[in-house]
C-alpha positions in Angstrom: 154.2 162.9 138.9 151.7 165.1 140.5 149.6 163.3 143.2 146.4 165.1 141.9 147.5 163.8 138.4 147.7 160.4 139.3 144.4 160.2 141.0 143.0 161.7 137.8 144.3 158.7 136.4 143.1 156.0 138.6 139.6 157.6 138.5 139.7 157.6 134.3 140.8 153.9 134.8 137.9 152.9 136.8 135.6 154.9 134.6 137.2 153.5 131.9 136.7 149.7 133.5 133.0 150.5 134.8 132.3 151.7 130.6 133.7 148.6 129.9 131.6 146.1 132.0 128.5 148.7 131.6 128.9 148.0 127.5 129.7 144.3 128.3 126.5 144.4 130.2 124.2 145.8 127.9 125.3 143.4 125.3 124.4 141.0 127.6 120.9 141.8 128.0 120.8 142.5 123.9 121.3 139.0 123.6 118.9 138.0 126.4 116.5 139.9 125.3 116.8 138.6 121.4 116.7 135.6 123.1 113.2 135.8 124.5 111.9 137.6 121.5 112.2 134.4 119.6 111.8 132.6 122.1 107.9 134.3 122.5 107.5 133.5 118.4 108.4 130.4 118.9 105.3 129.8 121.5 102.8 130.9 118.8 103.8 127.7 116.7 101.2 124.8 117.8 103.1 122.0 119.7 106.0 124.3 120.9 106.1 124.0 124.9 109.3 125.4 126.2 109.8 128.0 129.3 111.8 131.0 128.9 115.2 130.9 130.4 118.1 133.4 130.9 121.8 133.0 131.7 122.1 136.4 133.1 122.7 136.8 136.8 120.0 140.0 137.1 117.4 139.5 139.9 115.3 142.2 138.4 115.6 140.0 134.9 114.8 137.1 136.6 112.2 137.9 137.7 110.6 139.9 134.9 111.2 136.1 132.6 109.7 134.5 135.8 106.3 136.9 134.8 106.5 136.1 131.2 106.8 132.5 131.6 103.6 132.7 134.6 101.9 134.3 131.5 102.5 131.9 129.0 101.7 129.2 131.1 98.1 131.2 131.4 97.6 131.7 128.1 98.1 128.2 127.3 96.2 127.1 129.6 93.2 129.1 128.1 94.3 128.0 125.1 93.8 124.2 125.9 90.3 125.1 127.5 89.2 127.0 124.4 90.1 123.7 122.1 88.9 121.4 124.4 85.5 123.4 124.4 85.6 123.8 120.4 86.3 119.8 120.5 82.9 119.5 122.9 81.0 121.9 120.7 81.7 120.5 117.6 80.9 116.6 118.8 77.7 117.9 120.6 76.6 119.7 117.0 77.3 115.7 115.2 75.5 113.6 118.1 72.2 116.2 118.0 72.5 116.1 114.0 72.7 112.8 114.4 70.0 112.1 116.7 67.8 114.5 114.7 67.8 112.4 111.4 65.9 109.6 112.2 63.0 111.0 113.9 63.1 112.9 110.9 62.9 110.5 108.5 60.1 109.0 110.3 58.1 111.8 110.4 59.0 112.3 106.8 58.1 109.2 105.9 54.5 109.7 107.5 53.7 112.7 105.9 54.4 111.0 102.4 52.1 108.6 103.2 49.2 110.8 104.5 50.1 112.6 101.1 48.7 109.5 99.3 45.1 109.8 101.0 43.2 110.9 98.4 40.3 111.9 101.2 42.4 114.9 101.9 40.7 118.0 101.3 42.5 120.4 99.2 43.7 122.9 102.0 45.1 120.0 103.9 46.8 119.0 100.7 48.2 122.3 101.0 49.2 122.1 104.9 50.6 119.3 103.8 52.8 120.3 101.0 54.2 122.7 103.2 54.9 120.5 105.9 57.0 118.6 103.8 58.5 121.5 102.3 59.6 122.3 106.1 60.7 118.8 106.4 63.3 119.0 103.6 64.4 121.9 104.7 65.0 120.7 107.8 66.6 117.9 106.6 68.7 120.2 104.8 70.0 121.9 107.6 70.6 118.9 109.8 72.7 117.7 106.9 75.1 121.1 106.8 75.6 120.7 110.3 76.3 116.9 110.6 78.6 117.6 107.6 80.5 120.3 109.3 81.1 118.9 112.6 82.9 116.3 110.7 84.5 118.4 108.3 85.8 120.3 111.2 87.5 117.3 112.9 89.7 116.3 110.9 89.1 113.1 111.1 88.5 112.7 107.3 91.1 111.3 105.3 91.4 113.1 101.6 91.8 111.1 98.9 93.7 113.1 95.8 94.2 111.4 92.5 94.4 113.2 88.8 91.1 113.8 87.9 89.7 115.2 84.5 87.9 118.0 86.0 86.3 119.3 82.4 84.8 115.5 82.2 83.8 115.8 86.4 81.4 118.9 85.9 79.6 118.0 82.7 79.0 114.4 84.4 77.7 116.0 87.6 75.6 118.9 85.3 74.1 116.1 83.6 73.4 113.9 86.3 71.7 117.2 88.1 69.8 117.9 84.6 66.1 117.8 85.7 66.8 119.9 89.0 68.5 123.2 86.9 65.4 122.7 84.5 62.6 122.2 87.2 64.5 125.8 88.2 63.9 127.1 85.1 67.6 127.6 84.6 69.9 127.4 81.0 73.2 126.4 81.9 76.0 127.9 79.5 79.7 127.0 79.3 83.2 128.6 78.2 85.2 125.3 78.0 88.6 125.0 76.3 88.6 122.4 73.7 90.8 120.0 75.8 90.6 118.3 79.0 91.7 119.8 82.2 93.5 117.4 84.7 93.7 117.9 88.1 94.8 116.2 91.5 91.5 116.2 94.0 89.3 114.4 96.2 86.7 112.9 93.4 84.1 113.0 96.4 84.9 116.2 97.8 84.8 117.7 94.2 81.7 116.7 93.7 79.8 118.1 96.8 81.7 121.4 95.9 79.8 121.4 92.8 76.8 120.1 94.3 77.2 123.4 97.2 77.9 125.8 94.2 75.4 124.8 92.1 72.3 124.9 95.1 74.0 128.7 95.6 73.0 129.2 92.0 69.5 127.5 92.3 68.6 129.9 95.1 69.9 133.1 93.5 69.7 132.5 89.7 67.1 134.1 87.4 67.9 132.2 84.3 70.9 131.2 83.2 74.1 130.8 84.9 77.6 130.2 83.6 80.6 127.6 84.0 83.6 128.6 83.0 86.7 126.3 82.8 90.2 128.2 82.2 93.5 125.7 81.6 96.0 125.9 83.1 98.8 129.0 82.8 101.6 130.5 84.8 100.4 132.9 87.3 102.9 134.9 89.8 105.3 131.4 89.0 102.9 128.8 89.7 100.7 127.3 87.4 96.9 127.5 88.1 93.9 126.4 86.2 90.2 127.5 87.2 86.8 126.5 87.3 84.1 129.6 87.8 80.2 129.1 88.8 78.4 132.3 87.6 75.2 134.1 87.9 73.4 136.7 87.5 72.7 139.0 90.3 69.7 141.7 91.4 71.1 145.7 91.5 69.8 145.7 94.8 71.2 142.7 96.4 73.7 143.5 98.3 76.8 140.7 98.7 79.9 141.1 100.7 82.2 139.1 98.6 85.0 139.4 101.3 83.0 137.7 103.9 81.2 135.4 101.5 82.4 132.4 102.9 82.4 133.1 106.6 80.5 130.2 108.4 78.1 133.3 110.2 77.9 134.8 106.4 73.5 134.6 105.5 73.1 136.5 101.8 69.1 135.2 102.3 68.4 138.1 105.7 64.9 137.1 105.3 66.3 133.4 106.3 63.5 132.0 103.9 65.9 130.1 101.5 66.8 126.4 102.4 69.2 125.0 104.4 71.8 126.7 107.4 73.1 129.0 105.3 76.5 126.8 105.3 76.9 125.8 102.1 79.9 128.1 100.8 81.6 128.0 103.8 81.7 124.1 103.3 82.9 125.1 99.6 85.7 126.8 101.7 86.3 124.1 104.0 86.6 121.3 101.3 89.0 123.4 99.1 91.5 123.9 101.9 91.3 120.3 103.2 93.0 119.4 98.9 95.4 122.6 98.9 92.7 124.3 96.6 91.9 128.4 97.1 88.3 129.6 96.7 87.4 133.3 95.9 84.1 135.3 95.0 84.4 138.6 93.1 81.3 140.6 90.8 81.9 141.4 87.3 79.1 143.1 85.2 76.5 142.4 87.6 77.6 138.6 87.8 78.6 136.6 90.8 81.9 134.6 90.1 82.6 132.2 92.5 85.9 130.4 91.6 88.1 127.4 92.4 91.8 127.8 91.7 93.8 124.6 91.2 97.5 124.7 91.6 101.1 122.4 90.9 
C-alpha cells in the first residue's frame, strides 16, 4: 500500500478517535450542565442547602461552578439577613402595638369620664366627641397592626373543625344587628334552603366576617348583600362560596386585582377608620385554613368572596 495512503489513514483514525472523545466530551458537559440546572431549582426550595459539585476534570468548569456556588452562598446570605430583618420588623410592630394600648385605654378612659361633666360647654362637648372619635380610631389601627404582626408569625395554631357556615353568618349578622342599623344599612340574603358545612377556624371565620362586614360599613349606601352558594363541582373540585356585596359609587375607582395588598388604601383621603388592613387580614386568615379570597364588580356591585374547597 501507498505510503501517502496509509498516512491518510492514520490521520482519519485520529480524527476519527479525537470525534469520538470530542462527542464523549460534550455529553459530558450535557450532563454536567443538566446537573447544575436542577441543581440551581433545587436552591429556590426553602431548607435546601447543598453546594454545586461536578465530576468533570475541566479547570475552566471548575471554576465557573466555583463562581456559582460563591454566588449562591451570597444570595443566601442576603436572604437570611432579609428574614432576619422581616423577623425584627414584624416583633418591633407587636411590642409598639403593644405598648401603645394601654396608655391608650387610659386616656380613653379619661376622656369618657370628662364626657360625663355636665359643666362642659357645648363646643368642648364637641372637642370632645371628636377626641374620642380619634381615640377609637386609633384604637383601631393599633389593633390591625398588633393583629398582623401575629398573624404574620406564624405562631398561631388554626383550629379547623366542620362548621355550619349558613348558621355562622346569620349568628354573627344578628349579633352585629344594632351596628348595620345605626349605619343605616338593610342587609339582604340569597341563601339556599339548606345548611352549608364547612371545615374552618370558628374564630378566624368570624373576624373574616367581622373585616368584610366594617368594609361594607365604610362604603355601603344602603343595603348590601350576602350571598351563600352550596357546594358544586368546579374545574374537579368541589367549592361552595360565601359573597359580601355592596353597592359602589360610578366614580370610585377600585383596583380589584390589588384589593388585598397590605399597601392597598381604597379611602385616598385616609379619613376612614382604622390602617387600612382589614382585607388584607381577610387574605391572610383565608390562606392560613386553605381558603381562596377574590374581589370582582358586577353591575356596579363589589363582590368580595370566600371560596371553600374538599
Amino acid at each position: 500500500m501507498d505510503k501517502g495512503i496509509k498516512i491518510l489513514i492514520i490521520i482519519a483514525g485520529l480524527l476519527f478517535l479525537l470525534v469520538i472523545v470530542l462527542i464523549v466530551h460534550l455529553a459530558v458537559i450535557k450532563r454536567e450542565m443538566k446537573k447544575i440546572r436542577n441543581e440551581l431549582k433545587q436552591t429556590r426550595k426553602r431548607g435546601y442547602d447543598r453546594q454545586i459539585t461536578v465530576t468533570l476534570i475541566d479547570n475552566d468548569f471548575s471554576l465557573m461552578t466555583s463562581e456559582i456556588n460563591k454566588n449562591l452562598d451570597f444570595q443566601k446570605q442576603l436572604k437570611l439577613e432579609n428574614e432576619q430583618a422581616e423577623r425584627r420588623l414584624k416583633q418591633s410592630i407587636s411590642n409598639i402595638a403593644h405598648d401603645l394600648r394601654t396608655p391608650l385605654t387610659v386616656v380613653k378612659g379619661n376622656l369618657q369620664m370628662m364626657e360625663k361633666d355636665k359643666s362642659l360647654s357645648r363646643q368642648n362637648k364637641e372637642y370632645l366627641k371628636l377626641a374620642i372619635e380619634k381615640t377609637n380610631t386609633l384604637r383601631m389601627m393599633i389593633d390591625d397592626f398588633f393583629e398582623l404582626s401575629v398573624l404574620e408569625s406564624d405562631n398561631v395554631p388554626v383550629e379547623l373543625k366542620e362548621i355550619d357556615l349558613t348558621e355562622a353568618v346569620m349568628q354573627f349578622l344578628l349579633a352585629h344587628e344594632s351596628v348595620i342599623k345605626n349605619n343605616g344599612l338593610v342587609p339582604k340574603f340569597d341563601f339556599p334552603e339548606k345548611s352549608i358545612f364547612v371545615c374552618a377556624d370558628e374564630q378566624y371565620l368570624q373576624r373574616i366576617f367581622s373585616n368584610l362586614l366594617n368594609n361594607i360599613v365604610k362604603y355601603a349606601r344602603n343595603s348590601f348583600l350576602v350571598i351563600l352558594k352550596n357546594w358544586q363541582e368546579s374545574d374537579g373540585k368541589e367549592i361552595c362560596t360565601i359573597s359580601f356585596a355592596n353597592e359602589i359609587d360610578d366614580n370610585h375607582y377600585i383596583d380589584v386585582e390589588h384589593l388585598f395588598d397590605r399597601t392597598y388604601r381604597g379611602d385616598k383621603s385616609r379619613n376612614g377608620q382604622g390602617a387600612g388592613l382589614g382585607l388584607y387580614i381577610v387574605k391572610l386568615l383565608s390562606q392560613k385554613q386553605g381558603f381562596e379570597v377574590y374581589a370582582q364588580i358586577k353591575e356596579n356591585r363589589l363582590y368580595i368572596t370566600i371560596q371553600f374547597q374538599r
